[in-house]
N, C-alpha and C positions, 0 to 999 in steps of 0.2 A: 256781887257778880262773881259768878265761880270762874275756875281755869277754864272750862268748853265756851264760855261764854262770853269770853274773853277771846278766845280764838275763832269763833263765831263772828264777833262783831268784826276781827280784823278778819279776815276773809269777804265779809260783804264787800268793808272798802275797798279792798282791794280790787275783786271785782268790779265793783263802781269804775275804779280806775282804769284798769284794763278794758272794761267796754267804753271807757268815751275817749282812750285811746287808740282802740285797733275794732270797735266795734263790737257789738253784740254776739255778731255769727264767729269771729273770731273763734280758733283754736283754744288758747289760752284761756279767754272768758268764758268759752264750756267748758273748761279741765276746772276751772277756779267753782264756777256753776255747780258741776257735780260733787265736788270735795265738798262746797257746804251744803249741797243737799243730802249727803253722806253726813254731816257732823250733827243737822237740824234735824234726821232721824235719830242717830242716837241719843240727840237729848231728849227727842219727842217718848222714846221707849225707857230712857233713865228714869226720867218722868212718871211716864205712866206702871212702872215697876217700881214707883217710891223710893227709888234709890235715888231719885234729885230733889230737891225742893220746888215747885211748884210754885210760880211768881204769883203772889196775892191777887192780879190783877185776874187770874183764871177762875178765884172762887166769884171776886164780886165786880166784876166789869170794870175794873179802875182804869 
């Protein structure tokens, strides 16, 4: 697991957290919402410009 994806996973949790504490619609939960759907597109475009490694599981369904 690289650095983005590392800070990737902490961001879901955190959001996890923050929405079953203040709720989904929450402020916070959307700021946390957008920053990792900010972070899930750079890795998606790292990705697909081969500049990340590519999780095995995307060539063979794993």
């Amino acid at each position: 697991m690289n650095l983005l994806e590392i800070v990737i996973e902490k961001y879901r949790c955190r959001m996890v957290d923050v929405a079953d504490k203040y709720g989904y619609t929450a402020r916070e939960t959307v700021e946390i919402s957008q920053n990792l759907g900010r972070l899930l597109n750079i890795k998606m475009v790292l990705q697909l410009s081969g500049t990340m490694e590519k999780p095995s599981s995307y060539y063979y369904g794993s």
